[in-house]
C-alpha atoms as one frame of an Amber mdcrd trajectory, in Angstrom:
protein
  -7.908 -38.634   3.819  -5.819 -41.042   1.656  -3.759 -40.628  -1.398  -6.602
 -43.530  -3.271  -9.384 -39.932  -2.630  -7.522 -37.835  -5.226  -9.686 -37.038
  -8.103  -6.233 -36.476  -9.987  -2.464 -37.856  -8.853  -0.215 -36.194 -11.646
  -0.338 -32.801 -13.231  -1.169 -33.932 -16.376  -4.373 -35.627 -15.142  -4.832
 -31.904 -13.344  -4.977 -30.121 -16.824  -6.889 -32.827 -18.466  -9.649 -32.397
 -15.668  -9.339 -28.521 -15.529 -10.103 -28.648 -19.111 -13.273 -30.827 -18.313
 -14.497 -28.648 -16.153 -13.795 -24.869 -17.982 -16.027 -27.067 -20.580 -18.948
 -26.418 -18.656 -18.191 -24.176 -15.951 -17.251 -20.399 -16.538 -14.315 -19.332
 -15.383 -13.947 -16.501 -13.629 -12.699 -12.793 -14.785 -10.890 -12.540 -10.677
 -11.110 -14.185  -7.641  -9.726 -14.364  -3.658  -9.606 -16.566  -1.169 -10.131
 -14.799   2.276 -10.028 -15.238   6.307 -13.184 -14.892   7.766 -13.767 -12.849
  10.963 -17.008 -12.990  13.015 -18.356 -11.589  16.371 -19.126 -12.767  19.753
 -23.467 -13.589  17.656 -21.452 -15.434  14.597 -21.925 -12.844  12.166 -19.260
 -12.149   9.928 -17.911  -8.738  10.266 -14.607  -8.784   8.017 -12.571 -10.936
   5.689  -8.722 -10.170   5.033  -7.935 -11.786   1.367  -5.467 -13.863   1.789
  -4.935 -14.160  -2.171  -6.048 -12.123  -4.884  -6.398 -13.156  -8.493  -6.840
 -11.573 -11.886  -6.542 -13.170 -15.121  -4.236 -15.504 -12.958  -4.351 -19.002
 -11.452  -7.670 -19.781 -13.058  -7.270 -23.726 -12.923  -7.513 -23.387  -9.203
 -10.142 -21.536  -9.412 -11.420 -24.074 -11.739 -11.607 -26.941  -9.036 -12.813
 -24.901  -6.664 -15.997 -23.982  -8.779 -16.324 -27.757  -9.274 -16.085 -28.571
  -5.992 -18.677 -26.002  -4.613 -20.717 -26.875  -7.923 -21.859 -23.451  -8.662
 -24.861 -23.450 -10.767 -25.449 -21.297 -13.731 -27.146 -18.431 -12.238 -24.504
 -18.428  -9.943 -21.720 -17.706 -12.144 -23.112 -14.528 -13.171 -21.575 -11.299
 -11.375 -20.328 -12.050  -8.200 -20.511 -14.949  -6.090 -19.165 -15.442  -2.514
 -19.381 -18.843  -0.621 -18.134 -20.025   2.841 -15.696 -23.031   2.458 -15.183
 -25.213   5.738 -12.282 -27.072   7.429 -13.781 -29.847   5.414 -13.775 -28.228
   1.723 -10.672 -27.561   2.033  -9.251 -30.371   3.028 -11.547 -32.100   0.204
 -10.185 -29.988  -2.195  -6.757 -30.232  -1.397  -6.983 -33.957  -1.491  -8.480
 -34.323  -4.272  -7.429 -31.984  -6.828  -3.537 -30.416  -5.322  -2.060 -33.624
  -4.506   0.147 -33.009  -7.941   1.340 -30.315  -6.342   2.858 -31.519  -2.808
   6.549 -31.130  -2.214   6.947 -29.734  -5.886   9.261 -27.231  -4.505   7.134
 -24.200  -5.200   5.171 -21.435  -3.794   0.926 -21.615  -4.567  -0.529 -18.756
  -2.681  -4.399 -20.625  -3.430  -2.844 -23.733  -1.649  -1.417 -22.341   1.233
  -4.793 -20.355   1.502  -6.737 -23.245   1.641  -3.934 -24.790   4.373  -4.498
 -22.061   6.214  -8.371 -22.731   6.274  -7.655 -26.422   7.272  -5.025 -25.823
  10.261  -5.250 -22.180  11.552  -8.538 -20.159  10.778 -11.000 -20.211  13.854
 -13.899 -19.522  11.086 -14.261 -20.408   7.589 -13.084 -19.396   4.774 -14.767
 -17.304   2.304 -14.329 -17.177  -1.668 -15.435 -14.656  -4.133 -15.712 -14.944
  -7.670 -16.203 -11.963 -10.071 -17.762 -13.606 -13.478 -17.525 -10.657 -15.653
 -15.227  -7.748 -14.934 -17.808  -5.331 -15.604 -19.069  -5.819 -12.107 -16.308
  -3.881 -11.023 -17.770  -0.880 -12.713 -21.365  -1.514 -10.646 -22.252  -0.031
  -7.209 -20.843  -2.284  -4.536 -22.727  -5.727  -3.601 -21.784  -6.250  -0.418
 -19.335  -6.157   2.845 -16.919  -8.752   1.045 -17.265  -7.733  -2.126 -16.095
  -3.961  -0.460 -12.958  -5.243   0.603 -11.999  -7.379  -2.064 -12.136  -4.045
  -4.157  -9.839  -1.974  -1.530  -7.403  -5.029  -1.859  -7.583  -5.239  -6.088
  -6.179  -1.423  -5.128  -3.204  -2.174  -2.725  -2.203  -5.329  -5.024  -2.002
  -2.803  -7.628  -4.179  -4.995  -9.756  -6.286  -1.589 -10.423  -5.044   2.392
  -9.865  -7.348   5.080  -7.917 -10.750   5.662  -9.687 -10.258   3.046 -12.013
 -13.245   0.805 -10.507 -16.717   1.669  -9.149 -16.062   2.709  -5.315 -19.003
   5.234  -4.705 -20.922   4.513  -1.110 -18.429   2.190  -0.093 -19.198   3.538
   3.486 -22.558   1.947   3.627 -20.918  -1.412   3.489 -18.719  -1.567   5.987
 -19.001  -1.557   9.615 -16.933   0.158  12.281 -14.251  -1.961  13.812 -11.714
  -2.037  16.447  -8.678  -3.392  14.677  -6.450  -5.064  16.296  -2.663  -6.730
  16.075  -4.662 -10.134  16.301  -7.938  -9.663  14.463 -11.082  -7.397  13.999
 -13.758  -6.422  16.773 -17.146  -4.892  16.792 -16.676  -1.797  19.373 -19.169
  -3.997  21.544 -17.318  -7.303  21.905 -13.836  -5.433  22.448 -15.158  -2.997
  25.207 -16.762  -6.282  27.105 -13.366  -8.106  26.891 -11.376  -4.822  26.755
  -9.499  -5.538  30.177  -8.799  -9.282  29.172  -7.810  -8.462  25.799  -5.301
  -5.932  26.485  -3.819  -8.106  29.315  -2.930 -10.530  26.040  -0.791  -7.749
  25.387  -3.604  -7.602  22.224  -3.340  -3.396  20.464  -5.481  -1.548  18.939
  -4.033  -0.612  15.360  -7.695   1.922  14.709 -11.220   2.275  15.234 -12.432
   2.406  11.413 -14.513   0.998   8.869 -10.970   0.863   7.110  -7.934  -1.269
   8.581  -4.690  -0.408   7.960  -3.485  -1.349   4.682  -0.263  -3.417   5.562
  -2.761  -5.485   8.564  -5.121  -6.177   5.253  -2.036  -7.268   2.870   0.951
  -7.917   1.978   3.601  -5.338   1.265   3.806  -4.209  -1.933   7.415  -4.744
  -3.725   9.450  -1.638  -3.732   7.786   0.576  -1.016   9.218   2.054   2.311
   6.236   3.543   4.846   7.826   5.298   7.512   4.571   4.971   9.835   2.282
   2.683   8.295  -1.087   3.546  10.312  -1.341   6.706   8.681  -2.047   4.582
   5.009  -5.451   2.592   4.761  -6.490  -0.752   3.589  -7.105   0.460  -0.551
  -4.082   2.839  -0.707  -2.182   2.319  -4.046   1.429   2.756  -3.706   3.456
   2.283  -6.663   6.999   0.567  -7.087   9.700   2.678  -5.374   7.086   4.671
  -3.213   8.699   6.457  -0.415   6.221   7.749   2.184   7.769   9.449   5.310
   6.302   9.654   9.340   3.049  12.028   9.090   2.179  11.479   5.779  -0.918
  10.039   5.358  -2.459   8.042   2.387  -6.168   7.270   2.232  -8.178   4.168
   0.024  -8.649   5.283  -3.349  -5.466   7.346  -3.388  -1.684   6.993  -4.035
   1.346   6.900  -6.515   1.577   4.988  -9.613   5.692   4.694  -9.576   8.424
   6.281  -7.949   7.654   9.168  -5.807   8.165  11.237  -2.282   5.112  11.268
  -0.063   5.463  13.257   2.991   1.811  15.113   3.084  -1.681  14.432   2.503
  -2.899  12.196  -0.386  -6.816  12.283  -0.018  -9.394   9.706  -1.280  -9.634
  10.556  -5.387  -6.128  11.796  -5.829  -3.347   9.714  -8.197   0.499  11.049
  -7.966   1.938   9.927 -11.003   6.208   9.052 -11.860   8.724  11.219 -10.019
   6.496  13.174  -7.701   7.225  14.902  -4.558   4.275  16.141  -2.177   6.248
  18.120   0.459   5.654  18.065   4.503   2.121  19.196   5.602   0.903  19.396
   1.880  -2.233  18.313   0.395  -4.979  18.301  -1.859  -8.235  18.688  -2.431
 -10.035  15.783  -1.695 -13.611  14.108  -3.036 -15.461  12.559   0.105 -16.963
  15.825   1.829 -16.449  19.241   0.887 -18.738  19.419  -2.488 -15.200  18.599
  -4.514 -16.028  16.200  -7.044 -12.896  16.751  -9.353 -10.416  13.708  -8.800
  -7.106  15.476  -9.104  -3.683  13.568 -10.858  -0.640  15.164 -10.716   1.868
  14.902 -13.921   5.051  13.380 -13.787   7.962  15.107 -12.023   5.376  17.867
  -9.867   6.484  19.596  -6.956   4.108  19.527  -4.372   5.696  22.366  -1.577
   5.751  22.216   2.008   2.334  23.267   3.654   0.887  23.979   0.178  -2.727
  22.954  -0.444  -3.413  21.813  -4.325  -7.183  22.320  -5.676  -6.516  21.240
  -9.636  -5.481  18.118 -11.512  -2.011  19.257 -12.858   0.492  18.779 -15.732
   3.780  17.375 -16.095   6.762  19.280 -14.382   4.975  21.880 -12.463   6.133
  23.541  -9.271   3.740  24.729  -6.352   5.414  26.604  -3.741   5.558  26.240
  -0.130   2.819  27.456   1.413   0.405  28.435  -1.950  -3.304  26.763  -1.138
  -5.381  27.122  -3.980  -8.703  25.633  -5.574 -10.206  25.352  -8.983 -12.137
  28.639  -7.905  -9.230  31.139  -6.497  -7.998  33.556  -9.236  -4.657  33.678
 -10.458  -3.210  35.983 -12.580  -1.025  34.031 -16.043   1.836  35.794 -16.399
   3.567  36.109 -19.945   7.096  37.019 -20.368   9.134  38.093 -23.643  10.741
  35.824 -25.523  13.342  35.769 -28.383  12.522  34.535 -31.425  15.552  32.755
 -32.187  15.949  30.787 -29.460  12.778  31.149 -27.590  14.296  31.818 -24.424
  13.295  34.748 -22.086  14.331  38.651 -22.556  15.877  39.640 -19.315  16.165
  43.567 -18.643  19.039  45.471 -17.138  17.842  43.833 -13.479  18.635  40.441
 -14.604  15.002  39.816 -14.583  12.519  38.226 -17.333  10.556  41.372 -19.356
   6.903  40.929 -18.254   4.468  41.638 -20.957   1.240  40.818 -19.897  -0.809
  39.201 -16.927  -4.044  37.417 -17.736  -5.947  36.870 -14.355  -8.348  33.811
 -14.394  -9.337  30.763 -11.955  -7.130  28.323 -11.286  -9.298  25.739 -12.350
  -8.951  26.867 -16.095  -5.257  25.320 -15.759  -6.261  22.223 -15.270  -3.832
  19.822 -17.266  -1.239  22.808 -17.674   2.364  21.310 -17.546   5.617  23.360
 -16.346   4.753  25.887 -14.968   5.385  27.224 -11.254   2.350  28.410  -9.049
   3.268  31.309  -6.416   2.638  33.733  -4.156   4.263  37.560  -5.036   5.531
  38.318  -2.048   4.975  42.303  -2.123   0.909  42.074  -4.091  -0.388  38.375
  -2.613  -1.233  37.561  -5.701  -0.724  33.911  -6.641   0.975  34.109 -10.077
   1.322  31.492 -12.774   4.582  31.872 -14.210   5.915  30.005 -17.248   8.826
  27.887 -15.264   8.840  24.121 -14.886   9.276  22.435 -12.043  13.774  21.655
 -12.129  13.201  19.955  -8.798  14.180  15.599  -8.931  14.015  12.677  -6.539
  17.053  11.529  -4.317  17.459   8.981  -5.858  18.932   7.061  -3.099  15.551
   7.694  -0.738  13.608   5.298  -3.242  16.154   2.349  -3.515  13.585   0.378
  -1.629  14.081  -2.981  -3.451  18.041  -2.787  -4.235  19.227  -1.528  -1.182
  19.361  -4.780   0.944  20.420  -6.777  -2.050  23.667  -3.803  -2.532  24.186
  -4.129   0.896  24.589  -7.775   1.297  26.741  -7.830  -1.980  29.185  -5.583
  -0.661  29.137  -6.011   2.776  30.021  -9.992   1.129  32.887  -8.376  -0.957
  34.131  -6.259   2.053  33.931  -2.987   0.148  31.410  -1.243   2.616  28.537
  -1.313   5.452  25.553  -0.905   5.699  25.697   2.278   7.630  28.712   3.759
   4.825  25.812   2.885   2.041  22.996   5.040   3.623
């Protein structure tokens, strides 16, 4: 298409005509540009979003709406449309022209590239009008995923939108390093397909997260099939070989995964969940508490958590517990000076009273240790925060390559000395 088919040729004209249109279009609250995936009958069965946007990039979403000329009922709520090989070369003719060989990155233009030159079906857009419609039950397969994606992009934390029945609109899959299949079409072509040298990545309504986006800044995933499309991991994540982090789950900032995060369950700042530990999670069981940790927990090896918790508090290795097992509160003596604790002639704290209650009554309760006397069985609650911190140098997941170039530059060190 010629240069002379450009709506606009300089990025002023661009603003001037964005402006026309947000003058009688509405402009969307968030919206994605996605690869779509259909079977062997046509029928779209998956889209991976190849950009997500919220509160961001709204001119191009601008021009898009114009070009699709969405009516009025149509921007209301949520509104997906297919956009061919020919929309988007239309629309990058005539309204991105301005922005050829400007030197920089736009993740909305190389979308719509990759719709021109490399997608075997058409694109599909979404458009969320109002933001409350991330609050509402789920439209729809696409509008499904976009949601698990607004979670890995860490444009939204665990249980912060409306994911209830999110089962009922997605299919089952065979995911693969090359695209999605239903279980049909890959078991006819099964022998051909694997001859491609073609995997299997899992057989799940859910892809893994890193085939269904980019990687997040910051994070380091030891084994990345064992965390699915909708995990949340926050900025200097660590999460180690058979841990295992599910949609609507994961860390908000710095913090040591090497257990169980469940659907429902948020591990806040400077958290370590030890090997084979867990919690209790939301989709089967009758649990319907969504359980946070505090900042700076201590998760222990094989222990099983039933509780939201506070900051600094310890579980030990091995102590499983719900909101319904009784613990006993135990209070030691204190001086009144200094408020620190009486110890008797054994060196140990003076115990003064033990309240016994369920667990579920310490909901919120910050440091504190949970566990088990060793002689009784008893799971006691005693009044010690959790002293345990990160290593700090098993979450440098951003500054470690940059270090290591630096000094390996200067002469200084190598990579292998660093670690």
């Amino acid at each position: 298409m010629p240069q002379d088919s450009a709506l606009v040729k300089t990025n002023d004209e661009f603003r001037e005509l964005v402006g026309e249109i947000q003058k009688t279009k509405k402009i969307p609250f968030a919206f994605g540009i996605g690869q779509n995936f259909t079977d062997s009958n046509g029928n779209s069965i998956a889209v991976r979003w190849l950009t997500v946007n919220v509160k961001e990039n709204m001119c191009a979403a601008a021009v898009i709406i114009d070009h699709l000329d969405l009516t009025d009922t149509e921007m209301n709520g949520i509104c997906v449309r297919s956009l061919s090989g020919d929309d988007c070369l239309d629309i990058l003719f005539k309204y991105f022209q301005p922005f050829e060989n400007d030197g920089k990155y736009h993740a909305n233009i190389e979308a719509l590239k990759f719709g021109l030159y490399k997608s075997e079906d058409d694109l599909t857009v979404i458009f969320y009008f109002d933001e409350v419609e991330l609050y509402h039950p789920i439209q729809s397969d696409d509008d499904a995923r976009f949601r698990l994606a607004l979670m890995s992009r860490r444009y939204f934390q665990p249980n912060q939108m409306n994911l209830e029945k999110i089962f009922d609109h997605l299919p089952n899959l065979v995911w693969t390093t090359k695209r999605p299949y239903t279980i049909e079409d890959w078991n006819q072509k099964w022998f051909e397909n694997m001859s491609n040298g073609e995997q299997i990545l899992a057989v799940d309504k859910f892809p893994p997260m890193f085939w269904a986006n980019p990687v997040p800044s910051g994070v380091r995933v030891a084994n990345v099939d064992m965390v699915r499309d909708g995990a949340h991991l926050g900025d200097s994540t660590t999460v180690m070989h058979y841990a295992f982090v599910n949609f609507n789950a994961g860390s908000l900032g710095k913090a040591m995964i090497e257990g169980r995060v469940p659907a429902g369950i948020t591990i806040d700042e400077g958290t370590d969940v030890g090997a084979g530990a867990g919690f209790l999670g939301t989709l089967s069981g009758g649990n319907t508490i969504k359980i946070k940790t505090g900042k700076k927990c201590l998760i222990g090896a094989m222990a099983e958590c039933g509780i939201p918790l506070g900051d600094d508090v310890c579980i030990a290795a091995g102590v499983v517990f719900t909101g319904n097992t009784p613990v006993e509160v135990v209070k030691w003596k204190v001086h009144e000076e200094d408020g620190k604790f009486e110890t008797g002639d054994d060196g140990k704290p003076i115990e003064i009273d033990r309240i016994e209650m369920k667990a579920i009554a310490l909901s919120g309760v910050s440091n504190v240790t949970f566990r088990r006397n060793a002689i009784t069985g008893t799971i006691e609650v005693l009044p010690i925060p959790n002293k345990a911190v990160l290593n700090d140098m098993l979450h440098q997941n951003k500054q470690l390559v940059k270090a290591c170039w630096t000094r390996k530059k200067q002469g200084k060190t190598t990579l292998n000395k660093l670690i």
